[in-house]
N, C-alpha and C positions, 0 to 999 in steps of 0.2 A: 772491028772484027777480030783481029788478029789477040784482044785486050779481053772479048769474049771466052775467045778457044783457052786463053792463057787462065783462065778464072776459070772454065769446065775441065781443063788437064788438073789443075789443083784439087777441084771437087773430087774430081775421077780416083785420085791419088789419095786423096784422105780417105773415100769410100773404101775403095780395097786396102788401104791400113787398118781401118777399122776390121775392115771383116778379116783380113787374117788374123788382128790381136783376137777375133771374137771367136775365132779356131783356135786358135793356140790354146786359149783360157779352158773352151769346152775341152781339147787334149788332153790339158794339164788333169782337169778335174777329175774327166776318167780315167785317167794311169794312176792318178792318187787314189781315187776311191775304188780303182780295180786291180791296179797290175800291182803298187807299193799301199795298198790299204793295210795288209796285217802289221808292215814295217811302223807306219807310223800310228795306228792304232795300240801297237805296242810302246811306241816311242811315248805317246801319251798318257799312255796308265802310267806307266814309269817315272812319268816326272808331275804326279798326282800332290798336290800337298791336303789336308785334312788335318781338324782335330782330334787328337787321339786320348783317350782317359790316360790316370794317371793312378793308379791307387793309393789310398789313404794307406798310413803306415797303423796296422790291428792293434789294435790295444793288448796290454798283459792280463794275464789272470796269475792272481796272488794267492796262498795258503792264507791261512787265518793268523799269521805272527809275520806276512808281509815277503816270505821269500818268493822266488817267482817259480809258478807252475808253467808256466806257457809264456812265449813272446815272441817278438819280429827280430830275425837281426838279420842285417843290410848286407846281402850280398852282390858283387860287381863284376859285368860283363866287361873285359876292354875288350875296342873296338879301334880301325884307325880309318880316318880319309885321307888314300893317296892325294888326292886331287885337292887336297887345301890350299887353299891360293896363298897360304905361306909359306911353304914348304917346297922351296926353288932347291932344283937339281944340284946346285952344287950343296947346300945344307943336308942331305938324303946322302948322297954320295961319301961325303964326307963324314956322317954320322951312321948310320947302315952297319958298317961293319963290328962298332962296339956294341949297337941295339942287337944282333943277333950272338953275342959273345954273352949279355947277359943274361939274353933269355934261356941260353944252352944250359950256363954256369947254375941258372936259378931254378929251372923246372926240369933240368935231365932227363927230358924226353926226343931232345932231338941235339943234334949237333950242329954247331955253329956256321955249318956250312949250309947245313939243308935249312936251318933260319933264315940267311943270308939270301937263298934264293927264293923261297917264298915270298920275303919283303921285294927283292928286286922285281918277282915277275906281278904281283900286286902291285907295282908304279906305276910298272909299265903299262897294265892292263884299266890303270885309270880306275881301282878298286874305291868305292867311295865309304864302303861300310865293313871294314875289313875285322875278321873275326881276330882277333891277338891270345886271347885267354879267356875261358868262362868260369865262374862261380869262384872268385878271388875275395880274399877277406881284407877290411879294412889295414891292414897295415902291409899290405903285400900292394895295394895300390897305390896307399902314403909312398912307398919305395919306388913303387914303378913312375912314380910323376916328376921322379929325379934322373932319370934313364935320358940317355942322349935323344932327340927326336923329341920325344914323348914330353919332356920339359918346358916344352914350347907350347904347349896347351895345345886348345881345340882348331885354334883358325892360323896358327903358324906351325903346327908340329901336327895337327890333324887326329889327334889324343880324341876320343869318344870313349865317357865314362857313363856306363848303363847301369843305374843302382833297381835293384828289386829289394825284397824282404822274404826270409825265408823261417816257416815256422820252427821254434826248438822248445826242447824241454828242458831244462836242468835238471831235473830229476829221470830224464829218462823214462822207463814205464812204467814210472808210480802214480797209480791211476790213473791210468792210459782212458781207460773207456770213458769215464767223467769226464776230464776234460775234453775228452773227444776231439772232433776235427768238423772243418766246414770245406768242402770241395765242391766244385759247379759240377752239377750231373750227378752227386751222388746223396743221398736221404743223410741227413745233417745228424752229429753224431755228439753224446755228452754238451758240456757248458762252451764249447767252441760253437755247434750247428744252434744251440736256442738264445745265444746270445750274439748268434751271427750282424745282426742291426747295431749292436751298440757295441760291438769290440771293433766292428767293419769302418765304419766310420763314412767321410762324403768322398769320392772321387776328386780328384779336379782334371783341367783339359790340357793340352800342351798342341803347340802346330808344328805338326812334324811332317817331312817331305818324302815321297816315294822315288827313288833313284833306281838306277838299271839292277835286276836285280830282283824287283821287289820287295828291295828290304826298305824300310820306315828309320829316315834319320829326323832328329830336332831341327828345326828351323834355325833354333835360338836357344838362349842360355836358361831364358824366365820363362815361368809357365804363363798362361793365359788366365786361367782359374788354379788357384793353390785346392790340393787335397785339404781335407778337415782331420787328423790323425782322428782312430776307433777310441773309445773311452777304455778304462781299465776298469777289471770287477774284480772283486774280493771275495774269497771263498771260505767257506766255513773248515776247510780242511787240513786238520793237523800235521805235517808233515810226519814228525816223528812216529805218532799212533798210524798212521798211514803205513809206514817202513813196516812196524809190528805186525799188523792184519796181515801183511803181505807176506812176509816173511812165515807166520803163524800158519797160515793156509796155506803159504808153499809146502813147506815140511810134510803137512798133515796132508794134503794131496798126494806127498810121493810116497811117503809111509804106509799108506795104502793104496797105491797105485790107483787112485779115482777118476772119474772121467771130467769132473769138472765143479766148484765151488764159489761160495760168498762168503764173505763177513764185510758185517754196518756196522759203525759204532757212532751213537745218537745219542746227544747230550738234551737231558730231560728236560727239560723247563723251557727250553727254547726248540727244540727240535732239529738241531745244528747237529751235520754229517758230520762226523769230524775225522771218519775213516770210510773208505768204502774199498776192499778189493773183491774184482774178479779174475777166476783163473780158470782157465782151459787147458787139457794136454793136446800138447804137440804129436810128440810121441813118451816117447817111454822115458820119464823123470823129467822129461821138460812142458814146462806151464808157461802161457803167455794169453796177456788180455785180450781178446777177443767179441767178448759179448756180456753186454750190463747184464748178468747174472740176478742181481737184487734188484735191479730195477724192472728187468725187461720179462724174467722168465714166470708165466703164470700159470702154478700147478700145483695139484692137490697137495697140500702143506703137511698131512700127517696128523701125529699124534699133541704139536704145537695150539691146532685148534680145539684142543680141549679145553681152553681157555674160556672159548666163548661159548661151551657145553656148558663149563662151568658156570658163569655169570649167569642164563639163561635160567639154570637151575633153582640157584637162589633167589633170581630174582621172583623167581615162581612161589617162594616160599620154601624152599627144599632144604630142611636144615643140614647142614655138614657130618650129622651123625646118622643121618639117614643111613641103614644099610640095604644092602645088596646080595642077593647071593650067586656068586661069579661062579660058581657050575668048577672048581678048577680049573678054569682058566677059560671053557668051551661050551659055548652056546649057540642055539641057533635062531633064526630069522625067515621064519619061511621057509626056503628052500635053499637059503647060502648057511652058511659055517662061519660063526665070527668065533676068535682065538685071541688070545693075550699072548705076549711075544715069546714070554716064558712060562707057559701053562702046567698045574699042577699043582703048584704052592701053596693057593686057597679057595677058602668054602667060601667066606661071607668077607664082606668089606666095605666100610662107610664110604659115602660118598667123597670125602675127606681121604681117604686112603685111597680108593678109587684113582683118584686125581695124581695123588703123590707117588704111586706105584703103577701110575699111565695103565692101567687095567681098561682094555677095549671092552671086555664085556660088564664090569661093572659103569660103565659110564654110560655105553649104547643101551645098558637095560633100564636105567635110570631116566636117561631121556625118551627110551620109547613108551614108557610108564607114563609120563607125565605129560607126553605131548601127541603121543599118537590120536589121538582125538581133535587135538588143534595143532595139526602141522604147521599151520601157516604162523601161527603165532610163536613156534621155535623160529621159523626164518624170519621174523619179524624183528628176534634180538639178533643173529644176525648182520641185518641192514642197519641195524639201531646202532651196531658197534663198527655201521662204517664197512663191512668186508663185502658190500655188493657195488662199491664205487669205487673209479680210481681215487688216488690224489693229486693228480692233475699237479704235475711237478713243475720243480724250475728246470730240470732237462728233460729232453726228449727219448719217446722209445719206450713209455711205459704199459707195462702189461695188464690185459684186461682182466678181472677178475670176472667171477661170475660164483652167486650163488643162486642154486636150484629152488625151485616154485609148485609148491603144488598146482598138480593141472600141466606142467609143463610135461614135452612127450616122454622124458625123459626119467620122467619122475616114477620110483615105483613104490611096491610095499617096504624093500629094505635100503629105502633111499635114506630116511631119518635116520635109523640107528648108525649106516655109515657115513654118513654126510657128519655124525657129531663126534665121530673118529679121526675127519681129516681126510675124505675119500668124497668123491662125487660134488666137489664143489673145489672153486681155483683160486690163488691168491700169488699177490708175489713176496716174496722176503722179506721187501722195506712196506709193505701194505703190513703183514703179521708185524713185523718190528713196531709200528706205528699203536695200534692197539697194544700190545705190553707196554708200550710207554706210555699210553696213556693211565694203566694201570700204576705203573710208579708214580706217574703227577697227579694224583689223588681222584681219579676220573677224568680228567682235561687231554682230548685229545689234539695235539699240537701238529702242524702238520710239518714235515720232512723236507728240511732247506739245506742250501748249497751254494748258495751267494747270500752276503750280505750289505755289501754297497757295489756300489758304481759312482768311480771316478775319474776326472779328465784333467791331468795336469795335476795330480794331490786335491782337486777342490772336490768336495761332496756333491754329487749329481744327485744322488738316489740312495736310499737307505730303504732296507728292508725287512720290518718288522716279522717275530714269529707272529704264525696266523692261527688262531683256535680252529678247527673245525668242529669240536664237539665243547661246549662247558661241562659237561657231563655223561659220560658214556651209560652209569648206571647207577645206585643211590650210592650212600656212603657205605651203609651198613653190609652190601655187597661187596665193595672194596675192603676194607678192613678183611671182611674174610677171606678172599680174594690173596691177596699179601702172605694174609696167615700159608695159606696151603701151599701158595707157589715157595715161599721158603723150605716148608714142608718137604717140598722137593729134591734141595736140597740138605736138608737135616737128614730126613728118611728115605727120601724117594731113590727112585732114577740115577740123581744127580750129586750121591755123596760122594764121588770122587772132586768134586768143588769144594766141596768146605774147605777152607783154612784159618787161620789163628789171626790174620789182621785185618778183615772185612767180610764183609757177610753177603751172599748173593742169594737171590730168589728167580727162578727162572721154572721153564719145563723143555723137557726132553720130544725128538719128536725122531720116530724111525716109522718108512711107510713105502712100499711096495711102489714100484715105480712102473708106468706104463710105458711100453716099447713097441712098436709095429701094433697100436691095437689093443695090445694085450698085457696083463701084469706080469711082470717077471722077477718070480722068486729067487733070481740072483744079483738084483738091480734095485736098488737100494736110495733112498731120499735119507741122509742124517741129517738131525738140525737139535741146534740147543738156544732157546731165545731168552735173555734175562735181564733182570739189571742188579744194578752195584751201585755203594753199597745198601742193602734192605731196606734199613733203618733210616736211611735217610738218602732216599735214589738221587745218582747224581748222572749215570750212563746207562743207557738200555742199549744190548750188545746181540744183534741175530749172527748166527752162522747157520750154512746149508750148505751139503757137502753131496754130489751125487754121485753114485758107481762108485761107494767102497767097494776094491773087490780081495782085497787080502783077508779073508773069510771073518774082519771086523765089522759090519756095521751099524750097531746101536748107536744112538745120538749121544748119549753120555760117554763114550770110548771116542768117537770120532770126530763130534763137532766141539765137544765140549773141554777137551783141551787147548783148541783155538780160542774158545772165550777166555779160555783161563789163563791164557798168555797174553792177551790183551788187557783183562782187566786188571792182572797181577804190575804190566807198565803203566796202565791209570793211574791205579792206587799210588806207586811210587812215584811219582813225578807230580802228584797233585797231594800238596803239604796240607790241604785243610780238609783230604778228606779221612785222615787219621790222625789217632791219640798221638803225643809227644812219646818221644822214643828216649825214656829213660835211662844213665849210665845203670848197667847191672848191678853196681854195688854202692851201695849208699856210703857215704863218707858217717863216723860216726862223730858226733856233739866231741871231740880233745884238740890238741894245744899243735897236734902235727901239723903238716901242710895240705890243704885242701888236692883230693886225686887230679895227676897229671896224665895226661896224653900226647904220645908224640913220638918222637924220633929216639931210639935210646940212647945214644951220647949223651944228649941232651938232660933227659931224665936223670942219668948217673951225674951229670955233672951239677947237676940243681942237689940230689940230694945228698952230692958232696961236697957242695960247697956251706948246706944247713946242717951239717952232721947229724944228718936223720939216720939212723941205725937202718938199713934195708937190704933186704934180700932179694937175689935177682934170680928170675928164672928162666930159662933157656939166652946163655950169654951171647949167641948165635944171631939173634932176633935182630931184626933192623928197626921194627916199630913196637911200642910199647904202652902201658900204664899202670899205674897205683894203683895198691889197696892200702887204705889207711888204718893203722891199729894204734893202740894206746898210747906208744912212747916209739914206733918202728914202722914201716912202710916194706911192703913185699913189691917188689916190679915185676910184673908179668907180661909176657910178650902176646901183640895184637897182631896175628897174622892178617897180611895182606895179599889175596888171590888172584892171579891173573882173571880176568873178564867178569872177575864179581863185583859188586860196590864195596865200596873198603870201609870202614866203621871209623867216623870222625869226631862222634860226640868228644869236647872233650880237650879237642885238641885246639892248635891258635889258626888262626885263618890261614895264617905261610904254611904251615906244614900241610892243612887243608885241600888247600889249592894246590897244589902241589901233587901229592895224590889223586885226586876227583880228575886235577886237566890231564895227568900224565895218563890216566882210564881212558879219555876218550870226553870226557864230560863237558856242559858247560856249569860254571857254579853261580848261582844267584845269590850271595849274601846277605842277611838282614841284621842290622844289630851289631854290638860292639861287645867285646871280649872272649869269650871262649865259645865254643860252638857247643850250644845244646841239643840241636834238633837235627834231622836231615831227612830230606822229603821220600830220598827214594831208602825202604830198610837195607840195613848190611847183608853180604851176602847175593842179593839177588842179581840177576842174570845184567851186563850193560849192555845198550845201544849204544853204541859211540855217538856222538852230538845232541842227546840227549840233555834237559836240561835240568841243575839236581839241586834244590833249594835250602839251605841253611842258614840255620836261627843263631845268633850268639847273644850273650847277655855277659 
């Protein structure tokens, strides 16, 4: 009995231990899940670990001679963990007070005291991800990894080093808007947003731990998935002619105080950008890029699309000596007023003159003559030359064009004659640009590129051929003529403030009333001059569009057409094969003297007095010099040398050469052995500093 009671007291005893542990447990759960829930709810996000991406380090984008337009460079957060498990009290204590002596001494923003306590109350507080410094460059962190503390790396010193990438330019804002930008959240922007996939590259993952705080520390040293670096693209764009455009349209902008412009400049044959600026004002004298101008902006073009009045014409049969009679300047259409910009001058005028002297009423009476009966068939050459489509670019942003349709609501009786002025139909800059160059590449319309490879590490991913869009815009026997009148242009027209004595351009002028709230405003102005260089043998088709002259200039041939001419004028000089050899002015004659020198005058005197050549010197003063050779004597004449001009080297020896051209600014390409007979850019003309200037010697 007594063995029984002894066995039910035990039961008894284990029952109510149970049930109190099974109170307790139910207690515990509801104080944690009600009274301490937010604590450790909190306690557990906080000590969250996750994979976190890692970003691929962008690729560069290169000019077309390989300098770099864009790329990544590695900027570093430091960061510390009080709480690294190597990083014992007495090491901190001991070290602490130099680590805040040279953070004071180095970034002179705080003082070695108020560092001092920062670090100490960051110990104490058990700081796991502790901010030290942001956006630090590579060799400021080289230094910091030598710092007392900090020397001890990540798991003894508690050292956390956060690398990003951060985009730059070298060049600053030269052509800003092309290469554009790619941002999350925002519409992707130049050869940064349309080349976002292949500069961007793969992510990889890394496991990184959530501590008090919510801040994201690494786990570890390795990532889990390595990133895949973005590949690098190669662009069609010349650094130098780039500086020029930009420079060219700035001036020209603030000389006339305009509201905003473009210049392309497009190498024929392939259809390679090789310049594009945009400019906007700020305010008053200051321009900065803002908005692809040539690319993006689509708007009645002017007196430029005569071009395609003209092809239209002959293709119709319409000989070039066709006349007209242009009323003095004033005719009408129904119930509108068309005018020539400067009315008065003439009675009658060819088609061919027409053109060359941008006469609105001779060309609007021309085409209303010949096509008012088949409108559609003028909009038909038109589309045929390509101006009712985009070109569907390698960058993004480009403007829609749009030409009008009979039967559209918009369409009326005096739609043809202004629609073949430049009025009531849309284009943008590099669309017209595109059509004239087709006309240089003998009809072949090329379309408008901006990369030409993609590469990863140096190795060839992608190459990018030019792409024909048209083999033929219109017959030959239209081109030819075509050529003829656009040089016409400038010979006679519009555009004789272009000619010059070492290459030949063909282009047309375009000035055209610009629309504002609605309405045109005869104070507001579209200038543009589209062409190419040289005539005879196109090697550059060059637009400019200039809007809001408002310093009471704005014809196209005053306003855009000095920026062609400073463009093409660095063309020409910097590209040796697209002119004649630049002969010494004075011929050596068939005698027994010595062949003419060039060069330094000491030198020269001391040559022809060591030959006892009889010579006469002329201004003794001169620092550089040369010969004229005569019968039995030699005259020295002095070769001035100009600040900011190119200096004239035919002539002389490569030392003295060089010498001259690098002390300009220049870089020199040599070819050939002995005296220098050639040089790419003529004497005289304006320098670019880093420009590069190519000479021949034999």
């Amino acid at each position: 009995m007594n063995v029984k009671r002894a066995i039910l007291w035990r039961v008894y005893i284990a029952f109510v231990a149970v049930c109190l542990f099974g109170v307790l447990v139910v207690w515990y759960a509801i104080k944690i899940q009600f009274v301490e829930g937010d604590k450790w709810r909190e306690m557990a996000e906080d000590l969250t670990t996750d994979f976190q991406t890692i970003e691929a380090v962008r690729g560069n984008i290169y000019s077309d001679d390989g300098s770099l337009l864009a790329t990544s460079v590695p900027i570093y957060d430091l960061r510390m963990d009080f709480k690294a498990g190597g990083l014992t009290n007495e090491i901190f204590n001991e070290e602490v007070d130099s680590l805040a002596y040279l953070f004071s001494i180095t970034f002179k923003d705080k003082s070695k005291s108020e560092y001092l306590r920062e670090f100490v109350k960051a110990r104490k507080e058990g700081k796991r991800y502790f901010l030290l410094k942001r956006r630090l460059g590579f060799k400021e962190v080289k230094m910091m990894r030598d710092w007392p503390i900090l020397r001890r790396g990540q798991h003894k010193g508690g050292l956390i080093i956060i690398e990003k990438d951060q985009r730059q330019r070298p060049f600053q804002l030269l052509a800003y808007r092309t290469i554009g930008y790619s941002v999350d959240g925002v519409a992707p922007v130049g050869l940064e947003g349309a080349y976002d996939g292949v500069l961007g590259g793969v992510s990889g993952k890394r496991l990184m731990q959530k501590v008090a705080g919510g801040v994201w520390i690494p786990v570890n040293d390795e990532n889990e998935i390595e990133p895949e670096n973005g590949k690098d693209i190669y662009t069609t764009i010349d650094i130098n002619l780039q500086d020029v455009a930009e420079d060219a349209l700035y001036e020209t902008l603030v000389r006339h105080n305009a509201l905003n412009g473009c210049a392309v400049l497009m190498e024929v044959e392939t259809g390679h950008i090789k310049a594009i600026a945009n400019l906007t004002r700020k305010s008053e004298g200051v321009y900065n890029e803002t908005y692809n101008y040539a690319v993006g902006e689509s708007a009645e073009p002017g007196s430029t699309i005569k071009l395609a009045s003209l092809i239209a014409l002959l293709e119709e049969g319409v000989p070039l000596e066709d006349s007209v009679d242009v009323e003095l300047g004033v005719t009408t259409f129904f119930d509108r007023k068309m005018k020539d910009s400067e009315p008065g001058h003439y009675e009658k005028l060819t088609l061919q003159q027409s053109f060359e002297k941008s006469s609105n009423v001779g060309i609007s009476k021309l085409v209303y003559k010949h096509f008012k009966e088949k409108p559609q068939k003028f909009v038909d050459y038109f589309l045929q030359l390509g101006l009712g489509e985009p070109l569907n670019l390698q960058i993004t942003g480009e403007g829609k064009p749009r030409v009008k349709e009979p039967g559209a609501n918009d369409w009326y009786g005096t739609t043809l004659p202004w629609m073949s002025i430049g009025y009531e139909t849309q284009s943008t800059p590099l669309q017209m640009l595109t059509l004239y160059n087709a006309i240089a590449n003998n009809g072949k319309m090329v379309k408008p590129s901006f990369v030409t490879e993609v590469r990863q590490t140096g190795r060839l991913v992608e190459k990018y051929e030019p792409t024909i869009l048209r083999d033929k815009i219109c017959s030959k026997e239209t081109i030819k003529k075509v050529k003829m009148t656009l040089e016409g242009v400038v010979e006679n027209g519009t555009a004789r403030n272009l000619r010059n004595e070492n290459y030949t351009v063909a282009g047309k002028t375009g000035t055209a009333q610009m629309a504002r709230g609605g309405k045109y405003n005869k104070s507001f102005y579209k200038s543009s001059f589209v062409g190419y260089f040289p005539a005879d043998n196109p090697k550059y088709t060059c637009i400019v569009s200039i809007n809001g002259a408002s310093n009471g200039v704005y014809y196209g041939s005053a306003v855009a057409g000095p920026v062609f001419k400073e463009i093409a004028d660095k063309v020409y000089a910097s590209s040796l094969q697209m002119h004649k050899d630049i002969h010494q002015t004075i011929e050596a004659p068939k005698i027994q003297t010595p062949e003419n020198l060039a060069g330094h005058m000491d030198e020269i005197r001391h040559v022809m007095n060591k030959l006892g050549v009889a010579n006469k010197l002329e201004g003794d003063e001169a620092e550089w010099g040369q010969t004229r050779r005569f019968d039995k004597s030699m005259e020295v004449q002095k070769r001035p040398i100009l600040k900011n001009l190119v200096p004239n080297v035919v002539g002389m020896t490569l030392k003295d050469a060089l010498f001259l051209l690098e002390n300009a600014g220049l870089k020199v390409q040599a070819v050939g052995t002995g005296k220098i007979r050639k040089q790419s850019m003529p004497p005289g003309t304006r320098i670019y500093r880093g420009s590069t200037i190519v000479i021949e010697l034999r």
